[in-house]
Phi, psi and omega in degrees: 000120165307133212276148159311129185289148141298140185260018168273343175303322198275018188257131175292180191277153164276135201295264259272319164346290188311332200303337211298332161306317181292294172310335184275338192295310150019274166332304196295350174336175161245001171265339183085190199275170116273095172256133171231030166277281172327118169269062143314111175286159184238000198244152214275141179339123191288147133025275170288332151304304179323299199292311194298307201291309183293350179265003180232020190271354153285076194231080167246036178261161172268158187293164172269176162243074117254015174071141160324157172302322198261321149316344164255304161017260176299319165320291222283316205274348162277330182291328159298328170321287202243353192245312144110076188251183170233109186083026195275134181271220197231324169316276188349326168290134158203137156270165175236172185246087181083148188285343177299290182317308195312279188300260198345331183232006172306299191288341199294302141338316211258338165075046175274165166196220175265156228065354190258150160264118186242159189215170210197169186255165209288343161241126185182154171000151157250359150298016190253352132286326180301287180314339168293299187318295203286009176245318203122323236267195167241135142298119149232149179228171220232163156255311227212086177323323204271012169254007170287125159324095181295359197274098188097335168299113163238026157214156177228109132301095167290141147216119187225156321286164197267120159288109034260349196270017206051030179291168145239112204261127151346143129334301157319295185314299189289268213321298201279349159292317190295309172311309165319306174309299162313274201326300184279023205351062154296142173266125158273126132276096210246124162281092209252029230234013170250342184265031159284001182229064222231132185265302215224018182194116168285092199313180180183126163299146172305326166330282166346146191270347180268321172282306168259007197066011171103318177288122147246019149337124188023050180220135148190152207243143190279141156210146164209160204250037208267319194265311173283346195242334205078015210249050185275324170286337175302334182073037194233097163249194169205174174210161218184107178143269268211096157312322163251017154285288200279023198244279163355284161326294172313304182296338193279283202303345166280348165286338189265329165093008201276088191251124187290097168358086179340318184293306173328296168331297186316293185280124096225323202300284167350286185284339153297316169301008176208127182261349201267358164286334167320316167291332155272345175253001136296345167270352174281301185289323177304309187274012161279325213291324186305305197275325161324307183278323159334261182359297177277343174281314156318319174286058178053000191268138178269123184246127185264171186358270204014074187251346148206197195073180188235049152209185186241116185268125171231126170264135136244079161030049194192153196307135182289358175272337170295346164289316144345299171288316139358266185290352193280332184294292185281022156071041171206113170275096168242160056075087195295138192284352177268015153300317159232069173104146205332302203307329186279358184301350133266035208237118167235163172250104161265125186267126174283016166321024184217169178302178176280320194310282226284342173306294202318300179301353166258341188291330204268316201275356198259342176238000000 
């Protein structure tokens, strides 16, 4: 009998390992680190999310995973809201428990395998790869998705804005993808889980009524509240678009037991319905973002696109682990860019993920 492969063989190593060297030098600061790699938010959960969570904390049935009414509610009346989608339904809808699992298990869900493609942009997430490998599918990564061989591609990954590099693809651009897709009957999947947070660009959904034409046939769009809300502990996401893909789903993930905690549902309910915390924690991230990039640019640094999102790609034209290794000296830990993918190896990622005191303190050590 043959020993069985491990399905972790087919997976790359995982990158924040290598980092752990950098972090102890980091560490050693004598002032302590500033890690600004992981973009983990620090600043605290609002108010009224809590006051949600805790008020729903007395759950002991189990929860559905298509969620409460007032959570397709809320989904439905924020995704028409804020995305400027049209008719969207309770179909329309589905939570997930944080947008990582999601991506990570999508093709697999999607019942993808070998012979399948999935394409993803050539710097980007590595779970978007991770999620090809773990079905069985091929990974591709794309500059420009409508110069992809459509022959056997059954997932499209969009991401605007883009982790790590903050791009933002046009309104024009995402309409001639979308479309394009449609043609080859590709499924889209656009990772949207950045776009309250768009600086020097305004981001726009797949959603958007303008990009898809009011239909959402073989578009569905990522959102999590992890990054506008302070809610990365919370697990609390959503997805949004093509009713019978998340019809699909819903039935696979109810098999899956994979359900968004009942309190959560609540503080979700809670953080779509309010815009002004939001709005303070873009004013919070806007003013790391100002001084961070001053900083590294005084320092020598070049910042490619990062027009939105919460971070900044920054070069000194040199292999990004001597950049890495570099700032790990002066006691700041970022993110090396061939985390995500070749094209990023003179790339570093700095995440305004941190307080202001530990900001304030890497702007002082960079100058």
């Amino acid at each position: 009998m043959s020993e069985a492969v491990p399905v972790s063989s087919r997976l790359p190593v995982f990158p924040w390992d290598k980092l752990a060297p950098y972090k102890a030098t980091a560490a050693a600061h004598p002032d302590g680190i500033v890690d600004l790699s992981v973009g983990t938010p620090v600043d605290p959960v609002p108010e009224l999310i809590q006051q949600a969570l805790i008020a729903a904390s007395d759950s002991p049935g189990y929860p559905t995973v298509w969620g409460t009414e007032e959570l397709r509610d809320a989904l439905t009346g924020w995704v028409e809201r804020r995305l400027g989608a049209v008719g969207v339904a309770h179909g329309n809808v589905l939570p997930v428990v944080g947008s990582k699992e999601l991506v990570a298990w999508l093709p697999t869900q999607l019942g993808l395998g070998a012979g399948d493609k999935v394409a993803y942009p050539r710097l980007a997430y590595p779970t978007y790869e991770v999620g090809a490998r773990l079905c069985g599918a091929e990974p591709v990564v794309y500059d420009d998705p409508t110069e992809l061989d459509p022959e056997g591609l059954k997932l499209l990954w969009l991401n605007s804005p883009s982790n790590p590099t903050g791009r933002v693809l046009p309104k024009d651009e995402l309409t001639r993808i979308v479309a394009w897709a449609r043609e080859h009957g590709v499924l889209v999947f656009s990772d949207e889980c950045y776009l309250e947070l768009g600086w020097e660009a305004e981001p726009v959904s797949v959603l958007h009524t303008d990009v898809c034409g009011g239909t959402y046939e073989g578009i569905v769009a990522v959102h999590s509240l992890s990054k506008r809300s302070n809610l990365a502990g919370y697990r609390a996401a959503f997805v949004a678009g093509d009713a019978a893909v998340l019809g699909e789903l819903l039935q696979i993930r109810k098999h899956g037991g994979m359900m968004t905690p009942a309190p959560v549902q609540a503080a979700t309910v809670a953080a779509l319905g309010d815009d002004e915390h939001v709005a303070e924690q873009r004013a919070r991230y806007a003013r790391r973002r100002t001084v961070l990039r001053a900083a590294l640019e005084a320092h020598g640094f070049r910042i490619e696109h990062s027009e939105a999102s919460l971070y900044l790609w920054a070069t000194r034209d040199e292999p990004c682990w001597e950049t890495v290794a570099h700032l790990a000296e002066l006691g700041v830990l970022v993110a090396p860019g061939d985390f995500y993918g070749p094209a990023g190896d003179r790339f570093v990622r700095v995440a305004l993920t941190a307080t202001d005191e530990r900001v304030d303190a890497a702007v002082a050590r960079l100058s």
